[in-house]
C-alpha positions, -999 to 999 in steps of 0.1 A, spaced: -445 92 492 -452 92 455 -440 117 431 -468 139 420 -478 135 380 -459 172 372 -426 150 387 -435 126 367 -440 143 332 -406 166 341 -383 159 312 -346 161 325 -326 168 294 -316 201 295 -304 195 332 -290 160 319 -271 181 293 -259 208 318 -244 179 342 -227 166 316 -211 201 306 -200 206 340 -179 179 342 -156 196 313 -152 161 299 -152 168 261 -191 174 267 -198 177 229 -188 139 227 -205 128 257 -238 141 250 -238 135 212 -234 96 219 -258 98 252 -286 120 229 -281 89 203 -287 68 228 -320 80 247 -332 90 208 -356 112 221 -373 97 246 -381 117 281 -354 118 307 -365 111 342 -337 112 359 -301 109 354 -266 100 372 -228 115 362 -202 100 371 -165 111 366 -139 94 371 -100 92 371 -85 62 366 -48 53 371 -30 28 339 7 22 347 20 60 355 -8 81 333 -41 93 348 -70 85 322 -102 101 327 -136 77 327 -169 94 325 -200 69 330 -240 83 327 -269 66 335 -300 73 320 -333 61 335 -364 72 304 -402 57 306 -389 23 292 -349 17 293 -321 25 312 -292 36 288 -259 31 302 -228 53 286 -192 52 291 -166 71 279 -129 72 278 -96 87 266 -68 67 245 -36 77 236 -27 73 199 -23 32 189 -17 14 153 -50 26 141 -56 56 154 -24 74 157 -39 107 176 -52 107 207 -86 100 207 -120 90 233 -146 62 227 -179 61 241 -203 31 245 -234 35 251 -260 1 260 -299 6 267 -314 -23 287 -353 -22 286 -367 -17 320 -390 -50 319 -354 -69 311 -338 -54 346 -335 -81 375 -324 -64 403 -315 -33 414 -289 -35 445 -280 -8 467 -256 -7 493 -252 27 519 -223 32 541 -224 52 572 -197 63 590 -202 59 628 -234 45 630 -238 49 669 -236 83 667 -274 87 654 -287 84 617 -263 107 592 -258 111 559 -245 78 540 -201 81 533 -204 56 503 -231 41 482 -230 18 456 -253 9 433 -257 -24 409 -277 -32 383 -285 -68 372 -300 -75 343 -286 -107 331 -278 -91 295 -247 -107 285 -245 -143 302 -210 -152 297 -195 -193 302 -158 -194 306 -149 -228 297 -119 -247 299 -114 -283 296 -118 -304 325 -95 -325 335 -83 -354 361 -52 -357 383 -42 -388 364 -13 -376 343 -15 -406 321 -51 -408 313 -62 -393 277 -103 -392 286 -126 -367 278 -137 -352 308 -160 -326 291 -157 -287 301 -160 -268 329 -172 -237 329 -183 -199 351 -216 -189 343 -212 -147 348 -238 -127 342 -226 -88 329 -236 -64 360 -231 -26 360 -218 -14 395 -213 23 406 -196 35 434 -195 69 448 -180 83 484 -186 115 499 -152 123 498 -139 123 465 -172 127 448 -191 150 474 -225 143 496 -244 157 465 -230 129 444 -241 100 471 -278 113 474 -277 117 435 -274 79 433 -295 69 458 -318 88 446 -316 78 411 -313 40 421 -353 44 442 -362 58 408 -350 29 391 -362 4 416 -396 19 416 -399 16 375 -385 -20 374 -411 -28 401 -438 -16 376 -427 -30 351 -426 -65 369 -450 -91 354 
């Protein structure tokens, strides 16, 4: 079923803005670097994800927001530090990254449901991965033979990886709302990188 055109035209920022608010995760921060981000285009749809994430004995907090507008998808991460050399108080960074849609390879999406002879129910878990080939990275390190005396120069091997951006939300820590959320904004996705195909 296609979206009708007033879907379409239905700029999301205001709601964008109130998801991230909710989430009580220094919002002025969040949305000052996501709003620099998107620099005015429309918002068609949106996913917030929050995040705790355990380093040796503290809890940090990780916020991540995807952005989907007419022509990019605008990735944004933020997180807290504790004081270091530099920056002696406490303090969050957030990165932000906008991919044009014609430069997004594949859009993956995997559903998990939870006793699946039991009829068709709502997904447990879905993750979604976007590929977009962005930053190609080659590990190299110098090859080598198992010939302990021989000096020759084998050359490099190497790990082609190309830089992926995976989400993964369950029903039961982020809530049923949060797993249609993503699937929801991952068909969006799909259906603009499939327009935009060549």
């Amino acid at each position: 079923m296609r979206s009708s055109r007033t879907d379409e035209d239905h700029d999301r920022t205001f709601e964008l803005r109130d998801a991230i608010d909710r989430t009580g995760y220094y919002p002025e921060v969040v949305a000052d670097g996501v709003a620099g981000a998107i620099a005015g285009e429309q918002v068609v749809s949106f996913f917030v994800h929050h995040e705790p994430t355990f380093e040796r004995d503290e809890v940090r907090r990780h916020l991540s927001v995807v952005v989907l507008t007419p022509t990019r998808l605008i990735l944004a991460h933020t997180d807290e530090h504790e004081g270091d050399d530099l920056l002696p108080e406490p303090y969050t960074s957030t990165s932000t990254e906008a991919i044009r849609l014609s430069a997004v390879k594949s859009v993956v999406v995997t559903r998990m449901i939870a006793n699946p002879t039991s009829g068709p129910s709502r997904p447990a878990e879905a993750v979604m991965t976007i590929g977009w080939g962005g930053v190609s990275r080659v590990d190299l390190e110098p090859a080598g033979c198992s010939d302990p005396e021989c000096d020759a120069d084998h050359g490099y091997t190497g790990v082609l990886a190309s830089d992926d951006f995976s989400l993964r939300v369950s029903a039961a820590a982020d809530g049923a709302d949060a797993v249609a959320g993503l699937l929801s904004f991952a068909e969006q996705l799909s259906a603009r990188t499939h327009a935009h195909g060549h």
